[in-house]
BAZA-271273 format. One line per field, with one value per atom (N, C-alpha, C, O): residue number from 1; residue in three letters; atom name; x, y, z. Coordinates in Angstrom, 1 decimal, always signed. Atoms other than C-alpha are relative to their C-alpha. Example, Ala and Ser with C-alpha at 12.3 -4.5 7.8 and 13.67 -1.06 7.14 Angstrom:
<rs>
k [1|1|1|1|2|2|2|2]
r [ALA|ALA|ALA|ALA|SER|SER|SER|SER]
a [N|CA|C|O|N|CA|C|O]
xx [+0.9|+12.3|+0.9|+1.9|-0.9|+13.7|-0.8|-0.3]
yy [-1.2|-4.5|+1.2|+1.2|-1.1|-1.1|+1.1|+2.2]
zz [+0.0|+7.8|+0.0|+0.7|+0.0|+7.1|+0.8|+0.9]
</rs>
This chain:
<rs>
k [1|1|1|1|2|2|2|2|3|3|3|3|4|4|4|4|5|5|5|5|6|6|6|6|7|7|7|7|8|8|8|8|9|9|9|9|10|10|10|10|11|11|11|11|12|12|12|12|13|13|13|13|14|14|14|14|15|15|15|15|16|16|16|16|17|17|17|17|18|18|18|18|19|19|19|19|20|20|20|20|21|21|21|21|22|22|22|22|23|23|23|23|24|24|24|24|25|25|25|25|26|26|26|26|27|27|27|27|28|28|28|28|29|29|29|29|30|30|30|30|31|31|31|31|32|32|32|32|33|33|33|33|34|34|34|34|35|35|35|35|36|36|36|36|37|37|37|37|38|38|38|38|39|39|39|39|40|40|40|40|41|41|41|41|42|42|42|42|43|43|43|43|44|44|44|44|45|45|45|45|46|46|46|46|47|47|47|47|48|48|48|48|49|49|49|49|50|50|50|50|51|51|51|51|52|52|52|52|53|53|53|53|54|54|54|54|55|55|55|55|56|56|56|56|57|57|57|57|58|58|58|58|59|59|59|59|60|60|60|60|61|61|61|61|62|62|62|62|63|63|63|63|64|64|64|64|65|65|65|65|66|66|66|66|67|67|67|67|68|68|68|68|69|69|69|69|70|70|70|70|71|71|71|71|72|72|72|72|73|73|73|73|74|74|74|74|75|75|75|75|76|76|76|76|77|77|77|77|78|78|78|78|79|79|79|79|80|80|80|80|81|81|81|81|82|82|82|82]
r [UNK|UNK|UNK|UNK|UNK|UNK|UNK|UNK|UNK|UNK|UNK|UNK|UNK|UNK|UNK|UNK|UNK|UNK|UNK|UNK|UNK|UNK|UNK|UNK|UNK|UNK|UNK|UNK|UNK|UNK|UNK|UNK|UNK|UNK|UNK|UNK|UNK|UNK|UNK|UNK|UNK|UNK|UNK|UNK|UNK|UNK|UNK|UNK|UNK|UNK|UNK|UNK|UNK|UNK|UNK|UNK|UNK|UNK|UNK|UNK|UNK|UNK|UNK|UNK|UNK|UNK|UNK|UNK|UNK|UNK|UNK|UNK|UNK|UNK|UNK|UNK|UNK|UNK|UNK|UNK|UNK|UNK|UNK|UNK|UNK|UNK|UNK|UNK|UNK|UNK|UNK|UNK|UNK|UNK|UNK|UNK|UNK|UNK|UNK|UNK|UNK|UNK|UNK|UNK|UNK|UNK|UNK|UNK|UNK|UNK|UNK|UNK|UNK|UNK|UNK|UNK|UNK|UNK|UNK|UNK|UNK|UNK|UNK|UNK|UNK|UNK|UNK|UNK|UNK|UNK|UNK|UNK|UNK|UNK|UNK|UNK|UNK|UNK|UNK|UNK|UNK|UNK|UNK|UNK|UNK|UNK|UNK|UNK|UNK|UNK|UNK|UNK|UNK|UNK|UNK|UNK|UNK|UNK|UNK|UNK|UNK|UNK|UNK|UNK|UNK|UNK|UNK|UNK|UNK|UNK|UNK|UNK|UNK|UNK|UNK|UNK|UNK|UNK|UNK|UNK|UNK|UNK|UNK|UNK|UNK|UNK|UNK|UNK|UNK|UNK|UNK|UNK|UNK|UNK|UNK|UNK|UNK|UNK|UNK|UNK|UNK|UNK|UNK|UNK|UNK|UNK|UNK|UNK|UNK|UNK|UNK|UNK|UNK|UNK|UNK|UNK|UNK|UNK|UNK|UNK|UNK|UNK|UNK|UNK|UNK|UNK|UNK|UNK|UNK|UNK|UNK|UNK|UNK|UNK|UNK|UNK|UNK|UNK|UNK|UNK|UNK|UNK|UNK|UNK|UNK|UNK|UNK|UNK|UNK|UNK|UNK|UNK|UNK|UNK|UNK|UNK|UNK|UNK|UNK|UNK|UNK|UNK|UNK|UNK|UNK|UNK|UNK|UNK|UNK|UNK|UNK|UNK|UNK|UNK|UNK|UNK|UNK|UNK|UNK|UNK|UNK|UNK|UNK|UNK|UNK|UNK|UNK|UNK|UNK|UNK|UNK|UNK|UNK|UNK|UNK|UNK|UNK|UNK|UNK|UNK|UNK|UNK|UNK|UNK|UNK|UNK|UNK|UNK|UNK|UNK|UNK|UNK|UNK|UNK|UNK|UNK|UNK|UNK|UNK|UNK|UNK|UNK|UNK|UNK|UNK|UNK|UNK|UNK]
a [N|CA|C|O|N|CA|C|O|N|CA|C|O|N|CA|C|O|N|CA|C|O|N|CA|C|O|N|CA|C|O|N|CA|C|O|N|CA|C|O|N|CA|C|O|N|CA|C|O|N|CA|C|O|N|CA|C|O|N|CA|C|O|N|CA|C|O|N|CA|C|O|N|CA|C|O|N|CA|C|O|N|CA|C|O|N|CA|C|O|N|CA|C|O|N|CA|C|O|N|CA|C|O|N|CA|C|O|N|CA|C|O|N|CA|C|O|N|CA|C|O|N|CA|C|O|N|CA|C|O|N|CA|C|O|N|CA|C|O|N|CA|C|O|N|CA|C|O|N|CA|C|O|N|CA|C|O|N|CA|C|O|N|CA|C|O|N|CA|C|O|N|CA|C|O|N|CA|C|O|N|CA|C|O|N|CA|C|O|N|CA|C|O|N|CA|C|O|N|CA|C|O|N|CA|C|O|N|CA|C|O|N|CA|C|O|N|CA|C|O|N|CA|C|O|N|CA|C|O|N|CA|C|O|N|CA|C|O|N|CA|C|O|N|CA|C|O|N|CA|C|O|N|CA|C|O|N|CA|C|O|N|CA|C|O|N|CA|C|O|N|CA|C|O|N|CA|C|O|N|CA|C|O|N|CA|C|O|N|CA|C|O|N|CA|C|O|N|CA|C|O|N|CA|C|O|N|CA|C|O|N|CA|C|O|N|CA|C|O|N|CA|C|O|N|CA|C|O|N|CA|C|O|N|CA|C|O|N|CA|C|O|N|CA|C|O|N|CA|C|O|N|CA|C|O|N|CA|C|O|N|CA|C|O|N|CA|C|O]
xx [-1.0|-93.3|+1.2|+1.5|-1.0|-90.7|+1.3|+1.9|-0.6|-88.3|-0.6|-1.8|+0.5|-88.3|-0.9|-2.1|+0.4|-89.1|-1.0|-1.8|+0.7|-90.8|-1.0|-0.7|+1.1|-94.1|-0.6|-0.2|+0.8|-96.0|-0.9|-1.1|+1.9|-99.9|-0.4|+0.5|+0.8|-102.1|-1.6|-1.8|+1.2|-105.8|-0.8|-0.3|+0.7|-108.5|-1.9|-2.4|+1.2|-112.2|-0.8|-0.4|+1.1|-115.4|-0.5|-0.6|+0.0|-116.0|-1.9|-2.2|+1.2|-120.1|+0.2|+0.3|-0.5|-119.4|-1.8|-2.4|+1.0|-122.4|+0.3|+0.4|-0.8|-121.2|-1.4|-2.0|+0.6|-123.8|+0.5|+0.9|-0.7|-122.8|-0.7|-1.9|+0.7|-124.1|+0.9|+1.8|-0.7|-122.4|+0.0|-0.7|+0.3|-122.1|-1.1|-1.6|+0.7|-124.6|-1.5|-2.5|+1.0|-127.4|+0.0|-0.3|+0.6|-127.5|+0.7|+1.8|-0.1|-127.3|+0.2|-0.2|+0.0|-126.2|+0.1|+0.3|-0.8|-125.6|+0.2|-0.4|-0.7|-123.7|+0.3|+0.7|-0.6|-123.0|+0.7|+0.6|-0.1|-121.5|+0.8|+1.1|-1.0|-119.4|+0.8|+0.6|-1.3|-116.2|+0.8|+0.6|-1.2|-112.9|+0.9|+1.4|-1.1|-110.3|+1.4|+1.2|-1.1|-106.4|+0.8|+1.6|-1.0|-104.3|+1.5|+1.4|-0.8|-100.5|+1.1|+1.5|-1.2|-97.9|+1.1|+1.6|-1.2|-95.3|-0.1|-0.5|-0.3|-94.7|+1.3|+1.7|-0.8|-92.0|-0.2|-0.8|+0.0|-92.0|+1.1|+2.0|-0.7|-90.4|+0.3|+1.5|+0.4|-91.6|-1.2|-2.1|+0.7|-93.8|-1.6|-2.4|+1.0|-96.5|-0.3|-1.4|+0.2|-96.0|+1.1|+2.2|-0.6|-95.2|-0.7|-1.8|+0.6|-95.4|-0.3|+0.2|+0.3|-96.7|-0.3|-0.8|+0.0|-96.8|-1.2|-1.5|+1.3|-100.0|+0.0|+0.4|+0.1|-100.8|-1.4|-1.5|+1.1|-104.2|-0.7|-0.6|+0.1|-106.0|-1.1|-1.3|+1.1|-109.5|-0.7|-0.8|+0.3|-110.8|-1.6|-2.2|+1.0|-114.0|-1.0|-0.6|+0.6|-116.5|-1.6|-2.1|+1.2|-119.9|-1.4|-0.9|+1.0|-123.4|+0.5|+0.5|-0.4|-122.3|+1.7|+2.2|-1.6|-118.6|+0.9|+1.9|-1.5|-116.4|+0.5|-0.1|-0.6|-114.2|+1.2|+1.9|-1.2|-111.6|+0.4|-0.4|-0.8|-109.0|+0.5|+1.1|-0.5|-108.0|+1.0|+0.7|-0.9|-104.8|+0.6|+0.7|+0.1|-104.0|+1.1|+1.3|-1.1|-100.9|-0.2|-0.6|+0.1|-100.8|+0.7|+1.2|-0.6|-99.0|-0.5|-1.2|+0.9|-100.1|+1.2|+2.2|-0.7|-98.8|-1.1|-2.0|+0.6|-100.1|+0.6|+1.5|-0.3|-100.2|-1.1|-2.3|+0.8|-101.6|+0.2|+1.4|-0.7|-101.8|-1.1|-1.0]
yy [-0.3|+48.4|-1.0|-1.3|+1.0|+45.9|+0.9|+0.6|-0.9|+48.8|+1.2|+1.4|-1.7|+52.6|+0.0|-0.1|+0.1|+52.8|-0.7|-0.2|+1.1|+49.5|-0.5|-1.0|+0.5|+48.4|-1.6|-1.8|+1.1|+44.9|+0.2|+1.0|-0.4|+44.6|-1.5|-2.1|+0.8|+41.8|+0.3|+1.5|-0.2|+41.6|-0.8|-1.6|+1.2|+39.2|+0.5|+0.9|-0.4|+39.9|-1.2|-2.2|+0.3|+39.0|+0.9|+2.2|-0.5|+39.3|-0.7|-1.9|+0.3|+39.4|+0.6|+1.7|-0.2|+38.8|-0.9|-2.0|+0.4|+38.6|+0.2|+1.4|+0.6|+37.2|-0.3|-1.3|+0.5|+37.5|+0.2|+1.2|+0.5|+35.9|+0.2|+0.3|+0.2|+36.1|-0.4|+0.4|+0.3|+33.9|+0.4|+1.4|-0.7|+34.6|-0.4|+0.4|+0.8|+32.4|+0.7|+0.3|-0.1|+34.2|-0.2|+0.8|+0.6|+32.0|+0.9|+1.5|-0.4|+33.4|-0.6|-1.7|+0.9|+32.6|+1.3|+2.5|-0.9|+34.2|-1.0|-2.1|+1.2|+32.6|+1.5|+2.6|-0.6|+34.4|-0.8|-2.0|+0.3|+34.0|+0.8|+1.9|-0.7|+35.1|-1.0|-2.2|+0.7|+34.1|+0.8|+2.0|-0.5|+35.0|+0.6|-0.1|-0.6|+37.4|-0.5|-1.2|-0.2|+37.7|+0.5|-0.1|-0.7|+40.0|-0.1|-0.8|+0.0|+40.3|+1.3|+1.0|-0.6|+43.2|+0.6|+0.2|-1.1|+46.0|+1.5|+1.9|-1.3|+49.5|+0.4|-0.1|-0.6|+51.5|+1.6|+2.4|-1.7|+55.3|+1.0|+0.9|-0.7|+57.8|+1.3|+1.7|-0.5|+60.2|-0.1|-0.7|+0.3|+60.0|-0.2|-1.0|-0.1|+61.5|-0.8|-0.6|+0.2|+59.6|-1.4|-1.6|+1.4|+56.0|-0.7|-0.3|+0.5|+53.5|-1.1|-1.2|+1.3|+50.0|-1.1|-0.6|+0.8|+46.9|-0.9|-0.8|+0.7|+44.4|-0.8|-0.6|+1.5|+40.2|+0.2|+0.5|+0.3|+39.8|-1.2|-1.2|+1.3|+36.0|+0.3|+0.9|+0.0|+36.0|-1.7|-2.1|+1.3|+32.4|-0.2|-0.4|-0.1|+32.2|-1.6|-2.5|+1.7|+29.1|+0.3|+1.3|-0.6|+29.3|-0.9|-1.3|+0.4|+27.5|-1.8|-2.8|+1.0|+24.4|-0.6|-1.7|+0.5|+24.2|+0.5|-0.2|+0.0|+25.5|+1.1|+2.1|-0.9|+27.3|+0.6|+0.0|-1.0|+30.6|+0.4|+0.9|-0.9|+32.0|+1.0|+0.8|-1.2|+35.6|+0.8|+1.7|-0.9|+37.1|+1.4|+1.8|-1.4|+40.7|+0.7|+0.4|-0.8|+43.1|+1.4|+1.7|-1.4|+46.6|+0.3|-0.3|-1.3|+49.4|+1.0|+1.6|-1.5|+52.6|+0.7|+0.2|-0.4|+55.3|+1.2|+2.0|-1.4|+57.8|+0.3|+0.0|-1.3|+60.4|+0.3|+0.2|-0.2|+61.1|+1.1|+1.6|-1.5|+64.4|+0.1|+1.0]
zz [+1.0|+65.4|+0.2|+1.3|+0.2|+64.6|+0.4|+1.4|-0.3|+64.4|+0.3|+0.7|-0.3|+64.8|-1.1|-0.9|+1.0|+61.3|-0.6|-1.4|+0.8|+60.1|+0.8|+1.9|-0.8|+61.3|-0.7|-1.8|+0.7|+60.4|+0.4|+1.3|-0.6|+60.4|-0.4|-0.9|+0.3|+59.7|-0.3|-0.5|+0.2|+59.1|-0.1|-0.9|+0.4|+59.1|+0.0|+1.1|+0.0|+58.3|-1.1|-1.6|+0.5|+56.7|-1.5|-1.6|+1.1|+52.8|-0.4|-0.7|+0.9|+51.6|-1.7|-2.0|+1.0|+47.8|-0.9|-0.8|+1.0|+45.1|-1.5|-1.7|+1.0|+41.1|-0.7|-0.4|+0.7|+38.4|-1.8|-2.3|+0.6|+35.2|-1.2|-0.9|+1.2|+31.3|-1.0|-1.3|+0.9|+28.5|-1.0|-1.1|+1.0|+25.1|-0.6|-1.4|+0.3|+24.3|+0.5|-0.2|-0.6|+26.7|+0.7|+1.3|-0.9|+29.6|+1.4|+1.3|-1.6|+33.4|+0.7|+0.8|-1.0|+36.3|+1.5|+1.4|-1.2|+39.8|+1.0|+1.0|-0.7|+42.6|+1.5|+1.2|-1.5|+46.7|+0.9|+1.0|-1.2|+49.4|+0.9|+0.5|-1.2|+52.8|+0.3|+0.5|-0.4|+53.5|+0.4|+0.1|-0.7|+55.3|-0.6|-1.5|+0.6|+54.1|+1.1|+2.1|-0.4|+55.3|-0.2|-0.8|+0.6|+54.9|+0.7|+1.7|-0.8|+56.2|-0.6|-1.7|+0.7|+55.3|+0.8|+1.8|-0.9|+56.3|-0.2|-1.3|+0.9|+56.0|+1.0|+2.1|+0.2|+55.9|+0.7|-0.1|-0.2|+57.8|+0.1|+0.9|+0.8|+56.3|+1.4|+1.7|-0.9|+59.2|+0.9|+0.2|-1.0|+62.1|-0.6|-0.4|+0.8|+59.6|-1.6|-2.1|+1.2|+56.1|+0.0|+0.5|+0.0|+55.4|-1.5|-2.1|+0.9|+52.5|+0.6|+1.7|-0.6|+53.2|-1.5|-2.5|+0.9|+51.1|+0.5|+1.7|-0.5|+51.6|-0.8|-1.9|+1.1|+50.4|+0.9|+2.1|-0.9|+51.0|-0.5|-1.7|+0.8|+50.1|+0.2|+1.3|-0.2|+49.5|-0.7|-1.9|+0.5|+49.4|+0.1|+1.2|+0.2|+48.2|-0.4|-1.1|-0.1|+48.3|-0.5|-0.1|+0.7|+46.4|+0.8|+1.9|-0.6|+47.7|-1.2|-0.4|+0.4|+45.0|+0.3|-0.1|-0.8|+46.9|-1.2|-1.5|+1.5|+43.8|+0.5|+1.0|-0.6|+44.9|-0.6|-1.3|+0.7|+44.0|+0.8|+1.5|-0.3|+45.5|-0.7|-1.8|+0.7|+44.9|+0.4|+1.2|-0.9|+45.7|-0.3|-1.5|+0.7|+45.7|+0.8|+2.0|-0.7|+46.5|-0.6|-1.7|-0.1|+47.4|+0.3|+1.3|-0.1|+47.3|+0.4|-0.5|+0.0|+49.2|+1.0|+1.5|-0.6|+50.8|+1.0|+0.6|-1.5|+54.3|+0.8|+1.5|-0.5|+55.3|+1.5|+1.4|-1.2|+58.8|+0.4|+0.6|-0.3|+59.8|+2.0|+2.7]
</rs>
């Protein structure tokens, strides 16, 4: 805990991701792979039991032809731990 109150977290893991595709036209595709997540945030505790927390998480994703997407994502949640 940073403070009494405020905690930081991090996270880092492994993302197996499978992407199959149909244009308007008919044509198909599909595309996999695994790659590295990251997450970093904070939360906030209200009481010992119930806290909100904020979350950035980057998902950089790279395909078997190298093209590559990044996807970034923010959360809001809130727990309860009993």
């Amino acid at each position: 805990m940073v403070t009494r109150d405020i905690s930081l977290l991090a996270r880092t893991g492994v993302l197996f991701w499978d992407v199959d595709t149909k244009s308007l036209s008919g044509n198909k595709s599909s595309t996999d792979g695994t790659d590295w997540y990251l997450s970093v945030g904070a939360a906030y505790h209200f009481t010992e039991q119930l806290a909100v927390d904020w979350q950035f998480s980057r998902y950089a994703l790279e395909n078997k032809d190298n093209d590559k997407l990044d996807i970034d994502t923010v959360t809001l949640g809130l727990t309860y731990s009993f």
